[in-house]
C-alpha positions in Angstrom: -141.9 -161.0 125.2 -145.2 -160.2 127.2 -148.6 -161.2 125.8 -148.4 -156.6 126.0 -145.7 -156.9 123.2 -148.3 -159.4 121.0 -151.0 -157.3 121.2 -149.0 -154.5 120.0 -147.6 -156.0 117.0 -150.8 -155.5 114.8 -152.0 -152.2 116.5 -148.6 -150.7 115.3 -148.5 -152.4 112.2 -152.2 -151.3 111.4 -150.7 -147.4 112.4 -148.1 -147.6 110.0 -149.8 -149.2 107.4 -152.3 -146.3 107.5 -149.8 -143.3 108.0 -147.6 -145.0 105.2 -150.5 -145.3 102.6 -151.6 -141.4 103.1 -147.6 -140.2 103.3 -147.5 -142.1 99.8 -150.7 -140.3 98.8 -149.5 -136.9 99.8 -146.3 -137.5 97.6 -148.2 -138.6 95.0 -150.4 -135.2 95.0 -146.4 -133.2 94.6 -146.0 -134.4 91.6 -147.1 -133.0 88.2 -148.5 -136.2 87.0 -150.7 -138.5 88.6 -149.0 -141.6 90.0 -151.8 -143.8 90.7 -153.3 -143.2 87.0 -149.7 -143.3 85.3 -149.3 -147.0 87.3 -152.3 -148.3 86.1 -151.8 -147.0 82.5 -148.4 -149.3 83.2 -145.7 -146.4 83.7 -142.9 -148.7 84.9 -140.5 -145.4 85.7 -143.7 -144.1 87.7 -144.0 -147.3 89.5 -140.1 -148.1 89.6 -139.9 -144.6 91.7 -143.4 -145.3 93.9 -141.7 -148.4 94.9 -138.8 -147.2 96.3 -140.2 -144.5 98.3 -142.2 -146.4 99.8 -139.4 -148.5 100.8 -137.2 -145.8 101.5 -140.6 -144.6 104.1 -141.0 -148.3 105.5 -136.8 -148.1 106.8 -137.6 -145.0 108.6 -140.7 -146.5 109.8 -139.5 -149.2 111.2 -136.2 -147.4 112.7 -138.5 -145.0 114.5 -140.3 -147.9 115.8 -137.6 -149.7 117.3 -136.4 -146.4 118.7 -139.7 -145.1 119.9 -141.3 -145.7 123.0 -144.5 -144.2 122.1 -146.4 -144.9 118.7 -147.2 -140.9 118.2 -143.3 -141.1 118.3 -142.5 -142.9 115.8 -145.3 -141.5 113.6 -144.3 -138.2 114.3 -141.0 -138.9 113.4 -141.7 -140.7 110.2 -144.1 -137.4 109.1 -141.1 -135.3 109.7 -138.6 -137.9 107.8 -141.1 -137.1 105.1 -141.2 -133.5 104.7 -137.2 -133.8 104.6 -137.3 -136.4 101.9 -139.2 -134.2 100.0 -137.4 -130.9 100.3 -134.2 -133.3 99.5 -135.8 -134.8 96.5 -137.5 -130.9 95.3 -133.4 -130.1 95.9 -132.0 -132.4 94.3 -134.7 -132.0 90.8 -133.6 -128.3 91.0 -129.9 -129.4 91.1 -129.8 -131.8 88.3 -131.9 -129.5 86.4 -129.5 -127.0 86.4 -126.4 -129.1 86.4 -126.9 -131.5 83.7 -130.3 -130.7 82.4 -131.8 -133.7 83.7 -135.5 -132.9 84.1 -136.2 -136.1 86.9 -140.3 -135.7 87.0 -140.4 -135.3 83.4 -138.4 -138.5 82.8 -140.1 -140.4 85.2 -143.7 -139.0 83.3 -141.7 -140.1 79.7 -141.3 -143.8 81.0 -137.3 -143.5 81.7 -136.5 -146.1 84.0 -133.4 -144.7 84.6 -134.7 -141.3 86.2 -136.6 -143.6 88.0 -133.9 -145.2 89.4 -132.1 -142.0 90.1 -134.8 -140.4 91.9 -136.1 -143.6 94.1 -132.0 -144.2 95.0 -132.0 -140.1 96.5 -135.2 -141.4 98.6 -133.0 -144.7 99.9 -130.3 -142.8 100.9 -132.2 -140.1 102.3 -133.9 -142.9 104.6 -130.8 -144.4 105.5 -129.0 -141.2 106.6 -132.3 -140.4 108.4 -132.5 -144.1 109.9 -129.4 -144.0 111.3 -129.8 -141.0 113.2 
């Protein structure tokens, strides 16, 4: 490890700190409530679900860093990661709402951890198909 490799550690930290914290905004904007109010008003589903995508972005992250050899790289590819885990979660609401009648946002909204769960599990899997390739 080069002094190089030291001084990069908190210049790509600082980068994905920055692109995770407005991905999470963005998602928080697609959905029909308002995350950061429902959290503070102590929506556990709401924050159960946050949680997890923001996990589910951190893998990719950090799997596009080690892969990367430039940081507009591994941005890049976590913005695009992004837009699929959104069309996959938008697909997958649509699915169970048809399917079983399970309306996900408006469970998550109602406080049911369980939707939560559900939803925030689609984005962990979704990262780790996307991590690996």
């Amino acid at each position: 490890m080069t002094w190089t490799d030291l001084l990069q550690i908190p210049v790509w930290t600082a980068a994905g700190a920055v692109l995770l914290f407005v991905l999470m905004y963005l998602d928080s904007l697609t959905t029909k409530y308002h995350d950061f109010q429902e959290m503070k008003d102590g929506n556990i589903a709401v924050t159960t679900r946050f949680v997890m995508k923001l996990g589910a972005q951190a893998y990719i992250l950090a799997q596009s860093i080690g892969q990367a050899t430039y940081m507009w790289e591994a941005l890049a590819i976590s913005v695009a990661s992004f837009i699929t885990l959104l069309v996959l979660e938008w697909l997958f609401r649509r699915i169970f709402a048809a399917t079983a009648g399970i309306q996900l946002e408006q469970g998550i909204h109602d406080g049911k951890i369980g939707y939560a769960l559900l939803a925030g599990s689609l984005h962990i899997a979704g990262a780790l198909i996307i991590g690996s390739v």
